[in-house]
C-alpha positions, 0 to 999 in steps of 0.5 A, a space after each residue: 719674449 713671445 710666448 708659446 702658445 699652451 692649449 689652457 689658459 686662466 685668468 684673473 679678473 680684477 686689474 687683469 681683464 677689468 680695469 676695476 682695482 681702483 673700484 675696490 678702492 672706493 667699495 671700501 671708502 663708501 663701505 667704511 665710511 658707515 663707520 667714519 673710517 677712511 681706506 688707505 694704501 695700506 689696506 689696499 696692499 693688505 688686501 689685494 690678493 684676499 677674497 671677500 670674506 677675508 677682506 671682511 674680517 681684516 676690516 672687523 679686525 683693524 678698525 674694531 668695527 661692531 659688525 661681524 665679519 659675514 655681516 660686513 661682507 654682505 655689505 662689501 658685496 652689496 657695494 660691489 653689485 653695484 660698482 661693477 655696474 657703473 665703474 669697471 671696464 675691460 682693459 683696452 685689448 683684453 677682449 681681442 686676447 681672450 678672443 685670439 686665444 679662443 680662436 688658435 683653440 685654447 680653453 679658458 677659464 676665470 678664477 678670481 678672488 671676488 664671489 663667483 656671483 660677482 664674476 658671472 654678473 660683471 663679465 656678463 654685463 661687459 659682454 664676455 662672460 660667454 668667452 670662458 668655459 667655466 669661472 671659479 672663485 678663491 674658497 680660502 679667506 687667504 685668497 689666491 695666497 692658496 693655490 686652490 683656486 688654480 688646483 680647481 682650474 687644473 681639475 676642471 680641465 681635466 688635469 693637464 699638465 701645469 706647464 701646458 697652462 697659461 696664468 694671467 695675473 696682475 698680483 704678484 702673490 698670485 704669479 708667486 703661488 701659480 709659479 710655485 705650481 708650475 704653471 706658466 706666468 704672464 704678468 699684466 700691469 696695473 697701476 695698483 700693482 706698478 710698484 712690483 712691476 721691476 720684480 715681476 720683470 725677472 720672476 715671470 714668464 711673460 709680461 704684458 704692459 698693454 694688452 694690444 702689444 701684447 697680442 702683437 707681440 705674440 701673434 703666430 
């Protein structure tokens, strides 16, 4: 269904704008393996939609591991840094949504569940960074299970009203607490996320397989 263009748009970053959920997977494979431990589906579902502190303390938690939380994340960080700069990559087409946006006068902005550091130097080195007026990382361990990362985005617009904002997500938990807020849903595939994909179909406002269909789909 087309959507009517709001003038304020947020969006997510990893599985989202990056191809670059697949990427965590192997931050967690190479962090764990310090400890002989393996990733597993599990804690990728567990910990899709947490930050990087509550990715820490989930891994301390479940593994036993004999570091603390704020110390594994350093090296979860660590590992990140350096994956962004070899692995992800913009989704096919996301770059000319951000930039159509931008061109019919929405304002953008990224709020992500990864450390603002992490947001700034990816998207800057895939050239995009410039694109959005302001970034924000989730503050709550919980991640985007809290809405404060879109209260943030909201204020930081100047407190438009929510159905004025769009919110592109590939996570479900997130779409579920940005709908909760009133804010207007565009629900983007990713194969981390498919197995939701069926649900999404009836709880989001909008859908988004491919982002060049989507942007046709759409154009006014």
């Amino acid at each position: 269904m087309p959507v009517s263009w709001r003038p304020y748009a947020i969006f997510d970053m990893d599985g989202t704008l990056l191809d670059s959920t697949g990427m965590w997977d192997l931050v967690a494979d190479r962090v764990l393996a310090r400890w002989n431990m393996r990733f597993d589906e599990q804690d990728r579902d567990n910990t899709v939609a947490l930050t990087i502190e509550g990715t820490a303390q989930y891994y301390v938690q479940r593994y036993h591991l004999p570091v603390t939380a704020p110390e594994l994340a350093d090296c979860i960080r660590t590992e990140a840094r350096r994956a962004y700069t070899s692995c992800a990559t913009l989704k096919p087409g996301a770059a000319d949504v951000v930039d159509a946006l931008r061109a019919k006068g929405v304002r953008l902005c990224v709020a992500s569940g990864t450390d603002k550091p992490l947001v700034d130097a990816a998207l800057g080195h895939l050239g995009i960074l410039d694109r959005f007026e302001f970034t924000l990382s989730c503050l709550s361990p919980r991640g985007k299970q809290d809405p404060e990362v879109y209260l943030r985005a909201l204020k930081a617009f100047g407190s438009p009203d929510p159905a004025q904002v769009m919110v592109f997500e590939d996570s479900p938990t997130a779409l579920a607490t940005a709908r909760q807020l009133g804010l207007y849903t565009v629900a983007v595939w990713d194969t981390y996320t498919a197995d939701a994909w069926p649900d999404l179909g009836q709880t989001a406002d909008s859908l988004c397989e491919r982002w060049p269909d989507w942007l046709a789909q759409n154009q006014m």
